[in-house]
Each structure stands twice: as structure tokens, then as C-alpha cells.
BATOR-929493 format. One record per residue (C-alpha): residue in three letters; x, y, z. Coordinates in pm, whole numbers, plus 50000, padded with zeros to 5 digits. Example, Ala and Ser with C-alpha at 12.3 -4.5 7.8 and 13.67 -1.06 7.14 Angstrom:
BEGIN
ALA512304955050780/SER513674989450714/
REM end
This chain:
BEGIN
UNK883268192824116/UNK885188201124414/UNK889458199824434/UNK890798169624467/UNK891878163524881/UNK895638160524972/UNK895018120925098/UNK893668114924735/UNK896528133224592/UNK898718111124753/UNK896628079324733/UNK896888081024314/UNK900288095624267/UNK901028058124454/UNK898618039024283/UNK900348008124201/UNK898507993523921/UNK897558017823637/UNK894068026423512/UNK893588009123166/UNK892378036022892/UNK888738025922917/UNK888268021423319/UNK890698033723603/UNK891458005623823/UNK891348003124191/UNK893798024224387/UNK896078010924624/UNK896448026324961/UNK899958044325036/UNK901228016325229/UNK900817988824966/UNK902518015524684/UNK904628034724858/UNK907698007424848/UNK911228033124851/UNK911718052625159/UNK914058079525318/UNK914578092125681/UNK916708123125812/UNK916648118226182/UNK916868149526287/UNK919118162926557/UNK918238190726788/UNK921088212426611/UNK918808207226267/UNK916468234426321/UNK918868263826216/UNK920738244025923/UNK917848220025768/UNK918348225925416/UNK914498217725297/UNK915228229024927/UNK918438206624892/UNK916848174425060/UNK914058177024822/UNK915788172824541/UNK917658146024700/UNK914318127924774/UNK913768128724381/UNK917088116924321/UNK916698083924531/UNK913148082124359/UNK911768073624711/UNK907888073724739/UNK907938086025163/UNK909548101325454/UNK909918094825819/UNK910418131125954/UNK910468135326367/UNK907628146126512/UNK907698141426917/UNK908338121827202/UNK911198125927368/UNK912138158127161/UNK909028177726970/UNK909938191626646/UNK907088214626631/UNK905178237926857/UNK903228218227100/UNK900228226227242/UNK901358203427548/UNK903788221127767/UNK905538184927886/UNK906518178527579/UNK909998193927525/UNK910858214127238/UNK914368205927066/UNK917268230327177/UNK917418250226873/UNK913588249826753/UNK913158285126849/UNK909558278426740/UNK909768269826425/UNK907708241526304/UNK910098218726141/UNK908438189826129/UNK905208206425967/UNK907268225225755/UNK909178190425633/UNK905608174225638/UNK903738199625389/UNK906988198425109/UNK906898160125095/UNK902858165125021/UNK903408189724788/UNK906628166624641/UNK903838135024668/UNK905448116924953/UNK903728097525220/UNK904718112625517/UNK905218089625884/UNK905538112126191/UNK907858093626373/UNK908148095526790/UNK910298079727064/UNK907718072827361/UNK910428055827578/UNK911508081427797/UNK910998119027928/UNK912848147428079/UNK913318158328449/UNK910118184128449/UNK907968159528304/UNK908958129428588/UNK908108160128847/UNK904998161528692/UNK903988130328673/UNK906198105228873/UNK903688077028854/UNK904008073028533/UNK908148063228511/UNK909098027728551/UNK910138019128890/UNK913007996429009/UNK912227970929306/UNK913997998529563/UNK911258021529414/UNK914078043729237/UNK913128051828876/UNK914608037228548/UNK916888063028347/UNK917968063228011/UNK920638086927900/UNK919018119328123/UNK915628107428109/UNK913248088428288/UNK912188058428129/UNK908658056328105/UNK905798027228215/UNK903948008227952/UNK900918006528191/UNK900978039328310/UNK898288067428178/UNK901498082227980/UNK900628053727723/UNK896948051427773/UNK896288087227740/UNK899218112627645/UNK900488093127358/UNK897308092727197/UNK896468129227230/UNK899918141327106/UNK899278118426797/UNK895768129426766/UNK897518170026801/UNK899898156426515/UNK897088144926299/UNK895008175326385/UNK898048195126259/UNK899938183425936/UNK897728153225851/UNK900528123725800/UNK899778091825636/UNK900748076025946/UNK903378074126244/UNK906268050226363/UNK908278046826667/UNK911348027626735/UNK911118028027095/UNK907478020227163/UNK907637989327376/UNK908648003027687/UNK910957985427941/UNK912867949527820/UNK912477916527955/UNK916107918528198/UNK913997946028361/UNK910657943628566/UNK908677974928638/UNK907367979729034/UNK905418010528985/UNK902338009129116/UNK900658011728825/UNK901987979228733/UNK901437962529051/UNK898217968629071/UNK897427952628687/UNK899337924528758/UNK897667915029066/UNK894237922728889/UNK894977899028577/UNK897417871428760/UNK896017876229141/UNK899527872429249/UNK901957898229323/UNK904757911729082/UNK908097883529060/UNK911117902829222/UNK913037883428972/UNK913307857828707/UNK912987826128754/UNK912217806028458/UNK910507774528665/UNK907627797128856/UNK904407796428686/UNK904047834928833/UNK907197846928630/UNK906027830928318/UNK902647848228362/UNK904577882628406/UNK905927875228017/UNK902747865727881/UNK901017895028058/UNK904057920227907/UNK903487905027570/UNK900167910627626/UNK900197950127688/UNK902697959427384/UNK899667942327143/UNK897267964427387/UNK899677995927325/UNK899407984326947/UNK896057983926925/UNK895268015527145/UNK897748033626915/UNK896068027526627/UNK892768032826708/UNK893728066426786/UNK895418076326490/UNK892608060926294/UNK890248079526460/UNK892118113026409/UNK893088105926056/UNK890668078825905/UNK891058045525841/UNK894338045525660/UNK895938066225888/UNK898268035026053/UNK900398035326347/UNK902978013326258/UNK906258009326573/UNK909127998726429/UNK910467956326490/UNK913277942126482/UNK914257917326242/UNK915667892826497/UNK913277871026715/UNK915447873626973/UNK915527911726989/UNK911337912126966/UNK911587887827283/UNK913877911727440/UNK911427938427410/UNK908117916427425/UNK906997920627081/UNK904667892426987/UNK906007893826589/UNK903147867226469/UNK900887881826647/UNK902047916726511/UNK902047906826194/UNK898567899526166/UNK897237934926260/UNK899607951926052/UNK899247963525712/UNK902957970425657/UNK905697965825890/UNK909027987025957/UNK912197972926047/UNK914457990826278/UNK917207961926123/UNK920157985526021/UNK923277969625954/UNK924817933426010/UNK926927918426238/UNK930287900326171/UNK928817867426311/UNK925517869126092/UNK926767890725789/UNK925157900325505/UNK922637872625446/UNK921017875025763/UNK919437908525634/UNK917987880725335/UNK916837859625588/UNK915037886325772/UNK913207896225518/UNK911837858125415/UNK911217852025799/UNK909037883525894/UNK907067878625473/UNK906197846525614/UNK904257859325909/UNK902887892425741/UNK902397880125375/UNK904167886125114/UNK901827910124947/UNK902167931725181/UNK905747961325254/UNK908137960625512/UNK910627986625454/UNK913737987725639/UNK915958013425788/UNK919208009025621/UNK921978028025787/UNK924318055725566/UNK926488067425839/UNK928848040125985/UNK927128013926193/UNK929507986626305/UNK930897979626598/UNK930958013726654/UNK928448037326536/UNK929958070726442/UNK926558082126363/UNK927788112326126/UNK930408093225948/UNK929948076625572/UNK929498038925592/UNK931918024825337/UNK929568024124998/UNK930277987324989/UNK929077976925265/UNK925557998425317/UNK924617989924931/UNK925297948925013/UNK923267953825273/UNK920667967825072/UNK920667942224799/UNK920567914325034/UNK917287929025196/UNK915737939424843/UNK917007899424757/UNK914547886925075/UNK911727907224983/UNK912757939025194/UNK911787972625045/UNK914997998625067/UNK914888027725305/UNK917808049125345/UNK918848065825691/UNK920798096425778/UNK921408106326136/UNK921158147526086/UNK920298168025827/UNK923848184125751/UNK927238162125731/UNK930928172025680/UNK931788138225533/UNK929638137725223/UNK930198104925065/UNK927308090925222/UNK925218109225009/UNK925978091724642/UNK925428057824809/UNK922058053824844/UNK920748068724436/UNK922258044224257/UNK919838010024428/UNK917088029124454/UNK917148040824077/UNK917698001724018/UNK914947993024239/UNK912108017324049/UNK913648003523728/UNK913437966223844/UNK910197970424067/UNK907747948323882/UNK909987925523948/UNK910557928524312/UNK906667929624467/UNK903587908024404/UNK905927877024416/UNK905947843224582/UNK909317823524728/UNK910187794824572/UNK912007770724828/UNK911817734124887/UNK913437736725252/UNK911927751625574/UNK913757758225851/UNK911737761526167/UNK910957787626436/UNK909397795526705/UNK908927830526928/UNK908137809827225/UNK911387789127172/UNK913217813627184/UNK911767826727535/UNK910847795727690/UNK913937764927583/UNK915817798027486/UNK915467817327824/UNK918307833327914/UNK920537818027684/UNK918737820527341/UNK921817833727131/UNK923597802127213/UNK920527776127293/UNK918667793926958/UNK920087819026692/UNK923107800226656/UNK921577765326590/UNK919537782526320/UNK921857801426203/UNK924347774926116/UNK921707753625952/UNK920667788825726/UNK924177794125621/UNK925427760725528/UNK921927760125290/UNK923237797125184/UNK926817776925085/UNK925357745924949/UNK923017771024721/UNK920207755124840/UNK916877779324835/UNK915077779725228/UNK912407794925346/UNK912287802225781/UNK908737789225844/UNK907057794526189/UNK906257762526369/UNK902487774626399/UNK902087779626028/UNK903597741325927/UNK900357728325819/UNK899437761325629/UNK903207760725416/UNK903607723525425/UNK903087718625065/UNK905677737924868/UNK908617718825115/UNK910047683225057/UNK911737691825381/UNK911807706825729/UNK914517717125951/UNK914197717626307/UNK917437736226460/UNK917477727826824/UNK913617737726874/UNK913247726327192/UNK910117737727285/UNK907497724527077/UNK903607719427138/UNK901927688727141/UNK899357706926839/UNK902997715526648/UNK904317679326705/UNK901077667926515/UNK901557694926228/UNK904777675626201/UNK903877642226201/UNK901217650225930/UNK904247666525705/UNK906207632725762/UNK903147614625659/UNK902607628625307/UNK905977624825259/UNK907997648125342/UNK912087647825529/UNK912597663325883/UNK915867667825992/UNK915877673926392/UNK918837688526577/UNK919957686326972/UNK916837692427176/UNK914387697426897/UNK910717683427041/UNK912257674927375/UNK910547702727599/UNK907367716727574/UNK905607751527451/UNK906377764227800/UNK910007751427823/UNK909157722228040/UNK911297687927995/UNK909497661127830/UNK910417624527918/UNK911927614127599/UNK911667635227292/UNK908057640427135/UNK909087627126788/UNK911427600426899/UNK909277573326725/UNK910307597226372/UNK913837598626514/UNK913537562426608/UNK916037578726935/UNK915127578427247/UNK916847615527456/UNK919867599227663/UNK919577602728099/UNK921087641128087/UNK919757652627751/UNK917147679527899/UNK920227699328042/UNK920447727627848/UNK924337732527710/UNK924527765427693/UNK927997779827506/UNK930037766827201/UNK933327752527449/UNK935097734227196/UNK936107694427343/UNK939227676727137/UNK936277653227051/UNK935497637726664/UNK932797622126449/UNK933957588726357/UNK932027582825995/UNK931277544725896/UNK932387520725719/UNK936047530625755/UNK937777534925399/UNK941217544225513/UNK942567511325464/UNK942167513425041/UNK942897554225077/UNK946277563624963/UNK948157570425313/UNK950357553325543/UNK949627518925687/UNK949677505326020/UNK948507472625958/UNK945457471126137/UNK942967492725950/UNK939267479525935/UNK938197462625601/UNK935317481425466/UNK931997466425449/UNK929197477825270/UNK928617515525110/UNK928917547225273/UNK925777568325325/UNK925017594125071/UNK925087619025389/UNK928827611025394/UNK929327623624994/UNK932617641824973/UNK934297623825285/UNK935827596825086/UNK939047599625215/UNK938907608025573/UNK937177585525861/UNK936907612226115/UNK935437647526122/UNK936697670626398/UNK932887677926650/UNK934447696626955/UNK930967687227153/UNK930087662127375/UNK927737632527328/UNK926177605027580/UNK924747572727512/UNK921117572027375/UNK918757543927237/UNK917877537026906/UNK915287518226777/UNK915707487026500/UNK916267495526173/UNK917847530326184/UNK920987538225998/UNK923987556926223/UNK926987565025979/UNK928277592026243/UNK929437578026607/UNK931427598826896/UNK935057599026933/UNK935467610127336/UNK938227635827396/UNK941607626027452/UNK944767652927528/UNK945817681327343/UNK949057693227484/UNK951707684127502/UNK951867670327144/UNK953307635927230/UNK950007628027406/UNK947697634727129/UNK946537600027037/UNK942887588427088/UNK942677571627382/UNK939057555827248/UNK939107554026929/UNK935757540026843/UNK932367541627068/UNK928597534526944/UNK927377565527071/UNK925327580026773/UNK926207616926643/UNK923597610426310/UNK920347587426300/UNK918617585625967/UNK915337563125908/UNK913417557525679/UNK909957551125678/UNK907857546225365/UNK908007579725174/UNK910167599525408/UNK913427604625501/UNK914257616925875/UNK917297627426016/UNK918387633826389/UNK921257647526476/UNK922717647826869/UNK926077664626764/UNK925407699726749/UNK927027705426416/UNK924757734526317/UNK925547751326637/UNK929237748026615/UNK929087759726228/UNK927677788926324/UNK930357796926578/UNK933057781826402/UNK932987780826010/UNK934277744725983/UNK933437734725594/UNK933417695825718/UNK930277705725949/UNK928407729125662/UNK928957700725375/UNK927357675425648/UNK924747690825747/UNK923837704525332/UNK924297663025236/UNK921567658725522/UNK919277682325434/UNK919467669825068/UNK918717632325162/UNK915907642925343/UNK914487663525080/UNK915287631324870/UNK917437656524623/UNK913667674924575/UNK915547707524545/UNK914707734424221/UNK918307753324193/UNK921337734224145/UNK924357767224108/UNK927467757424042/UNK931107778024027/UNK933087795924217/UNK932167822024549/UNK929987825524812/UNK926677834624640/UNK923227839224822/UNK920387825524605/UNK916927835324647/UNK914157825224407/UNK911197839124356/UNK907717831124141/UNK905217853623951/UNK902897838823689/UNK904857834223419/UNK908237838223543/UNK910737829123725/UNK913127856323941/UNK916797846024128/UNK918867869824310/UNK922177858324296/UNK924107879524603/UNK927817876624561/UNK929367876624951/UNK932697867024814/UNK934947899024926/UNK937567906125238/UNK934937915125481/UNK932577890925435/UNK933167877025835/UNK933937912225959/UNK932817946925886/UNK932707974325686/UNK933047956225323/UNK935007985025101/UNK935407966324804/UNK933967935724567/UNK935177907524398/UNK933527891624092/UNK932837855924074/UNK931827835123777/UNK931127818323581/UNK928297800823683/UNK926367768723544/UNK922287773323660/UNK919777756223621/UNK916377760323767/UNK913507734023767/UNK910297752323602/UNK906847752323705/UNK904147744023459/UNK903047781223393/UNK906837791523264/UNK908147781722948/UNK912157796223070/UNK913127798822731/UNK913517832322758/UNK916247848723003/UNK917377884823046/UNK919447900423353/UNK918977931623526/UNK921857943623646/UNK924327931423377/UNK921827941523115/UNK921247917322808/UNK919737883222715/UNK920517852422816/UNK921157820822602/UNK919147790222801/UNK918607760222727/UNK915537740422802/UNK915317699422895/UNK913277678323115/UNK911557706623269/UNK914617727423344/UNK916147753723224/UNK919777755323227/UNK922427789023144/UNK925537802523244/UNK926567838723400/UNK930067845623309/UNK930207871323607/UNK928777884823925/UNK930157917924068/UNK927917921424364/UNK924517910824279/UNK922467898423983/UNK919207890523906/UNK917767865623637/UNK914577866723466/UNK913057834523343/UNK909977834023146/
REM end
């Protein structure tokens, strides 16, 4: 019998389910097992201070399972049988990467190659000058020094695929990744020849000089671009397949913000279905989205690749805020929260140094600490399902075609208001993909449509169907009221489930968050038996308030800060929430409303037989998400809750901002409970935590789990719980930064 190969070597030091003593079980390829990661990015100073020996042992310290070592590209870290493709400074022909390459082998490590494909030096645009994007004065594009290379030129269709094939050929990696693959963004179009002459060979037209989001010729020029990154995808792979065998992947590198993939025309759900495992290049958060958008990210992209499949994520050590001083220790705080709110949405952990030798060594003892936790937690962490009774809807095309230009104001921040007042309220979401509504309908009670403006006539129907069995919608703004390709639509497409009809300027897009002195007046009035002063002519209440309107018993007015115009409703609607128009600010003597009361809806709600819908003109979610007002998170949480007719399987209650996310594996049940109560939590770096608790839990079990039995993992020990009417119900006393529950 012959020795074992290296690949096999690898494949069963990752198999993740172990033979039993009588039969060995089936083993899983490296990129279903190999779930902790680590990356040195090397700089071109690396070559004559790489410490191999003390990074090893660091790789067994973090437990991680592969490595992302540079390859080529822009910079070659090995000696290159193609003369174009500059060595780093201080290489002095030494083969670093193959050197790097053979010790993770030999240390059982997957190994990626990665490369940067974007760009090239000055010799190499001498060379080859047709193959460097072009501006529309036929200068090239630069980045940094370089030239920034054409996705349609032979540079992609034939000298990326030999240097990967050379790679192969070389130190045989598992697979590659590049985090610069897609070429030129959408704010830039390429007139190269190369890409004139494709254009005018798929379109017949010739290249747009510029946008313009009405011509059917421009919107052909982003389908087409779309188009070639799956082409570059595909081409990539079959090359590195074909040099290294069938598990041999070539896997990019995303983003884990639609917006971003539309930037750089990555189709993600289109993506997701080639790929066996996805990397995102999703580093570190943003004051306006914090932590929980990293949570988010990782239940948005599961939902288009599966969720029995990895996605490991580049999480930054060196300090990545506003500015990134790239060989600087983030604060330990705030790269581990960042880590636990990925591992909390299904992302697997992946640390990230930028060079292999650092003067500030703290970032070092971050990183050992989660991943330890994560081996010792990990059957808990894969092979699981979401459990969530809320979707909130997306779209890719929504964002490019209602979003256009505007999408962070028109798109992420309508979403992202709606996502964090569910984070506040406690109330488990999953982002669902307006394509995939029919295939995920069943585990919601409710759906959330954030401004989606563009919307298909085949999504509309998905819709209507999930209204029909049942189940709430809650529509924002625009939501249905332009088509797939950002076209207005008459009236909005669901307006008979809204029972609204869009007012006469409704398909103007209102881009921005300017803030009106405009209010939501609620009805019925209950000043007049709240304790306050009296002017005599207070409105006697009559009738209930709306359950939406829990919590507001003692004011009559929200502050809104939008504007509203008249719109139609049909009989039989309910509208507790009308516009108050703006009156003076300044001076202060003037600030009285000068119309106190109009009929202008800000809320709808109907009802029709089993379901509960919801449309909302004011743009609550929108203005939540750029300005934090409790009033608007509490309103639109009460909405989402009567829509989902209180169908909802976590109820958390007790003090702090805690991020829950729920999973499901036979037998059990799993929460994350991420504690974002601390000083940074709305602006970066985080340095230190604050416990909250206690808190009173209880979760609604499925059939298969008895949830009599509780244990934590972080704060180890049992749990007392209580079981009654099909729920189980116990207390934490305290949350540092994260815990995790185990029902079963």
C-alpha cells in the first residue's frame, strides 16, 4: 500500500464527523471542516524578518484549521516563472510563499494562495497596454502606482489562469482567494477597446459615456458587468480545478454589504449558488451600523449560500476604524465583539494581521482566547438552523435599480432601522431575499418590507401567497411601488394589501434624512384624562388605542421630522398615526403648531381574514437608523409584533442592549445573547465592557426538545429552567460580553 497523498492528509486531519469504531465515515472536504482561519498579509519588507517557526506555533495557539498566505498579483511572493509579474522588494528570491505553504501542510492546514488581480506595475502596462482599463479620454485608470487592470481584457482570460495554474503546479494549495478580483466599480466605465468591442457584440449599441439610470443602454452596461464577474468566477475556477482537481476552489473574497457587492458588480445570489464556501472581506464595523451588523451579515449571506455550508471572515487585529493604522493593535474589546457577533450570525472566525512582524504586540493575545472558545463550543456553532419568526426583505436589484445612486439613504438605512429596532425589541429576524419568499415562507408569521421599491410582478405574487396563508407584511415608503428595473408603477403593486393608494408625488425618490419640525399625531387623543396641564379644550377620547400605540399612553404626538402628502385609503382600514405639518422652530415664541391636526395617514393597518398588514408612509425606519429616536424603534417593534399577531419564540427581558440570535439542531435549542451595552457602542474602538443582567428568558420549544435541561458556555454551569405550556423559561444573572444557552 502506497503513502498516504498530502490532499488526503489534509482531507482527514479535517474530517468533521468521526469514523465510528466499526466503519469510518465519509470525509468531509477541507472547505466544509476547515471552520477557524488565520491570515498574515504579508508586506514586501516580510521576506527578511518572517518568523516561520514563531507563527507556527501561533497558528496552534489560535487552534485555526487554514491559512491565507500571498501568493501573486500585484506583488509575487515566490519566484515566478512569468517575468511581468513583479517580485516583492525584499524577496531576493526566496520562495516565501512556498516556504509558508509546505509548513502549514506539514502543521495540517489548508492552505488559500491568495492574489490581488486589480492592478499592475509600469513595465507590465508597457507590455501590454490593451489590457488596462481606459477612461473615456483614452487615459488609463491608476490605483496607487499601478494601472488598474480590464475585466475583459486577455489579462483575465488568460494570465490569471496560468499564474494560478504555475501556483498549483508549484505548492499544491487547497485553493485561492482574492479580494480585489472584480475589476473596475460601477462610478467607473471602462473604454478600452477590449470592452467596446464586447459590448457592442452582446448589446449592439455602443458603450454609455455616462450614467443615466432611465436609458435602457446604461442598464444593459450593469447587467452585462454583472455578467462578466460570474464569467471571471467561473473561468477562475475551472482553471484551478483543472490544475488541482476538483476540490481545488477559487473562492474571491465578498463583501458583506449588498451595497458594496453592487458597487463592485458582484451578483451575491447568484454567487452564492456556485460557491462551496464563501469569504468575507467584512473587517470591522462602522459607528452607524455597529456591532450587530457583522450578525446580520452573517444571517443575510447563510440565507443565500446555505447554512451548511462556511463563510469565514476576515476579522481585523490591527486598528481599523476610521482610520486604519494597519500595524497598530485594535483595542481587544472591540476586534473580539466583533468576532462574537459574527460567530453569533453563523460567521466562522478568521483573524488578520497586516505584516508578519509588529512593534505593538498586544494584538497578538486577542485573537487565542475566541478561537479556543470556538473549537471548544464548535458542535454547537455549525450544522444549525435559525430560528426566527420575522423576515426582513432584500433585494440586490433594489439596491441598484430604486437604490441607484442613492442606495445608502433610499436602501441600507431603511433596513437598517427596521433590523435594529428588532435587535432592541429582542425580537429574533432573519434578512430573507425577495426571490427566495416562497422557499422561507413557512418558518415567518411575518415579513418586513423596508422601502423595497423595486419589486417584480413574480415577487409581488410570492407575497400575496404569504398574506394568504396567513401571514403579516409590514410595508415601508416605496415598498412595491417601482418595478424590478426601477421603473414607477402607477399606484403601488400591493396597495389592495395596504388598502393605500401612492399619493400624486410618491414615486419621487427622497433621497437624505433632512429632519422637518414635523410630528405623528397618534389617535384617540388621551391627554385630556393624562395628568398635565389643562387648556380646556382637549378632545374626549373615544374608543381604544391600537395595540401599535402600546407604551404611548401618555403622549398624543411623536416627533417624525419627514414629510407626508395626502394619499387614499380604502374602507375599513385602521390609521392611528396622522401628519402634523411643520410649523417654526426659532425663535422660541413661534413654536406652536400652526395645524395641529390633518388626516394625512403616517400608519395604515388592515386586516383581512388571517393576516395582519401594515403600511407605513412616514419613514420611521429610515429616520431610526439615522437618528436613534426610542419613540420611532418602540413603533415600529409594536408593528412588527401585531403583524406577526405576537407569533414571536423569545420574549428577553432586563436590562442592556443585547443581540439575540437563536438557533435549532435536533434536539436543542442554541441563543447567543451579545451584550452591546458599553461606551462605544455608537462609535469606535470599544475598550471596555459592561455586564448586564439579570435576565428573565423564555423560549417557545419545538416538538423535538424537551428544554428541561440548560447549561451555558461561556459562564460555565447549569441552568435551573422551568418548563410550561411549551416554553421554557430561566434567568441569567449576568452577561459580560456574550453568552450562549443550551436548551435540550
Amino acid at each position: 500500500m502506497g503513502m498516504p497523498t498530502r490532499r488526503h492528509f489534509i482531507q482527514t486531519t479535517f474530517a468533521g464527523a468521526a469514523a465510528s469504531a466499526a466503519q469510518t465515515a465519509a470525509v468531509a472536504p477541507w472547505y466544509r471542516s476547515a471552520v477557524r482561519w488565520g491570515q498574515t498579509n504579508i508586506t514586501e519588507r516580510d521576506p527578511v524578518r518572517y518568523d516561520i517557526p514563531w507563527w507556527r506555533e501561533y497558528w496552534k495557539r489560535t487552534q485555526i484549521q487554514g491559512v491565507i498566505i500571498n501568493a501573486g498579483g500585484i506583488v509575487a511572493y515566490y519566484p515566478s516563472k512569468f517575468p511581468l509579474q513583479r517580485q516583492a522588494e525584499f524577496l531576493g528570491g526566496r520562495d516565501l510563499y512556498g516556504e509558508l505553504a509546505r509548513a502549514a501542510h506539514e502543521d495540517g492546514l489548508a492552505v488559500l494562495a491568495r492574489m490581488d488581480s486589480s492592478r499592475v506595475a509600469e513595465d507590465f502596462f508597457r507590455a501590454h497596454p490593451d489590457w488596462i482599463a481606459r477612461q473615456a479620454s483614452g487615459d488609463p485608470y491608476r490605483s496607487g502606482d499601478g494601472y488598474t487592470t480590464c475585466v475583459n481584457s486577455p489579462y483575465y482570460d488568460e494570465y490569471i489562469p496560468a499564474v494560478l495554474t504555475e501556483i498549483v503546479e508549484r505548492s499544491h494549495p487547497e485553493g485561492f482567494t482574492d479580494n480585489s478580483w472584480s475589476g473596475l466599480g460601477r462610478n467607473s466605465i471602462c473604454h478600452c477597446d477590449n470592452c467596446a468591442r464586447k459590448f457592442r457584440d452582446k448589446a449592439g449599441q455602443a458603450l454609455p459615456r455616462a450614467r443615466d439610470w432611465n436609458s435602457a443602454v446604461y442598464r444593459q452596461w450593469i447587467e452585462w458587468n454583472y455578467e462578466r464577474r460570474l464569467e471571471i468566477w467561473d473561468l477562475n475556477n475551472r482553471a484551478t480545478k483543472a490544475a488541482g482537481g476538483p476540490n481545488c476552489l477559487w473562492i474571491g473574497m465578498n463583501s458583506g454589504s449588498i451595497s458594496s457587492q453592487s458597487q463592485s458588480f458582484r451578483n451575491f445570489p447568484e454567487i452564492c449558488k456556485r460557491a462551496e464556501m464563501i469569504l468575507l472581506d467584512h473587517q470591522a464595523r462602522a459607528d452607524a451600523t455597529g456591532f450587530q451588523q457583522n450578525g446580520d451579515a452573517g444571517k443575510l449571506v447563510h440565507g443565500l449560500l446555505g447554512w451548511d455550508k462556511t463563510m469565514p471572515e476576515s476579522m481585523a487585529l490591527y486598528l481599523n476604524g476610521r482610520n486604519q493604522f494597519r500595524v497598530a493593535s485594535q483595542p481587544a474589546a472591540e476586534a473580539r465583539m466583533w468576532m462574537l457577533e459574527g460567530i453569533a450570525g453563523g460567521i466562522q472566525p478568521w483573524w488578520h494581521h497586516v505584516g508578519a512582524y509588529h512593534e505593538d504586540r498586544r494584538m497578538y493575545r486577542t485573537a487565542e482566547p475566541v478561537f479556543r472558545w470556538h473549537k471548544e463550543h464548535e458542535r454547537y456553532l455549525l450544522n444549525r438552523r435559525p430560528v426566527a419568526s420575522v423576515g426582513v426583505v432584500w433585494s440586490q436589484k433594489n439596491t441598484d435599480y430604486y437604490g441607484r445612486d442613492d442606495a445608502a439613504s433610499l436602501v441600507d438605512l431603511p433596513y437598517r432601522g427596521f433590523a435594529q429596532a428588532l435587535l432592541r425589541a429582542r425580537i429574533p429576524y432573519l434578512p430573507v431575499n425577495a426571490d427566495h419568499i416562497d422557499r422561507d415562507a413557512e418558518q415567518f408569521s411575518a415579513l418586513v418590507l423596508p422601502n423595497v421599491g423595486a419589486v417584480s410582478d413574480e415577487q409581488c405574487a410570492a407575497i400575496r401567497r404569504f398574506v394568504a396563508r396567513g401571514g403579516g407584511l409590514v410595508g415601508t415608503g416605496a415598498a412595491s411601488l417601482y418595478n424590478e428595473w426601477g421603473d414607477a408603477r402607477p399606484d403601488f403593486a400591493l396597495a389592495d394589501l395596504f388598502g393605500a393608494h401612492a399619493g400624486a408625488t410618491a414615486t419621487t425618490r427622497r433621497t437624505g434624512t433632512q429632519t422637518e419640525h414635523t410630528y405623528l399625531r397618534l389617535s384617540p387623543e388621551l391627554r385630556a384624562q393624562v395628568w398635565g396641564p389643562k387648556a380646556g379644550d382637549e378632545p374626549v377620547p373615544e374608543g381604544e388605542r391600537h395595540p401599535v400605540l402600546r407604551g404611548f399612553e401618555e403622549t398624543d404626538i411623536v416627533p417624525f421630522g419627514g414629510a407626508l402628502e395626502p394619499m387614499r385609503t380604502d374602507p375599513g382600514v385602521t390609521v392611528p398615526l396622522t401628519f402634523i405639518p411643520p410649523f417654526p422652530i426659532f425663535p422660541p415664541e413661534t413654536a406652536w403648531m400652526r395645524q395641529p391636526k390633518t388626516t394625512i395617514p403616517g400608519l395604515v393597518l388592515r386586516s383581512a381574514g388571517q393576516s395582519r398588514v401594515a403600511y407605513m408612509p412616514a419613514d420611521l425606519d429610515r429616520r431610526y437608523a439615522s437618528e436613534n429616536l426610542p419613540d420611532h424603534a418602540n413603533l415600529l417593534a409594536n408593528v412588527v409584533r401585531w403583524a406577526a399577531a405576537d407569533r414571536i419564540p423569545l420574549d428577553v427581558r432586563g436590562p442592556g442592549m443585547i443581540d439575540c440570535h437563536l438557533y435549532r439542531q435536533p434536539g436543542r435549542l442554541i441563543l447567543h445573547l451579545i451584550n452591546l451595552t458599553n461606551s462605544a457602542a455608537w462609535r469606535a474602538p470599544m475598550d471596555d465592557s459592561i455586564p448586564v443582567g439579570p435576565l428573565q428568558i423564555k423560549v417557545q420549544l419545538p416538538p423535538d426538545v424537551r428544554g428541561g435541561h440548560g447549561a451555558r458556555l461561556v459562564a460555565t454551569g447549569k441552568l435551573s429552567v422551568t418548563v410550561r405550556d411549551k416554553w421554557a423559561g430561566f434567568e441569567v444573572q449576568s452577561v459580560l460580553d456574550h453568552e450562549v444557552v443550551v436548551l435540550e
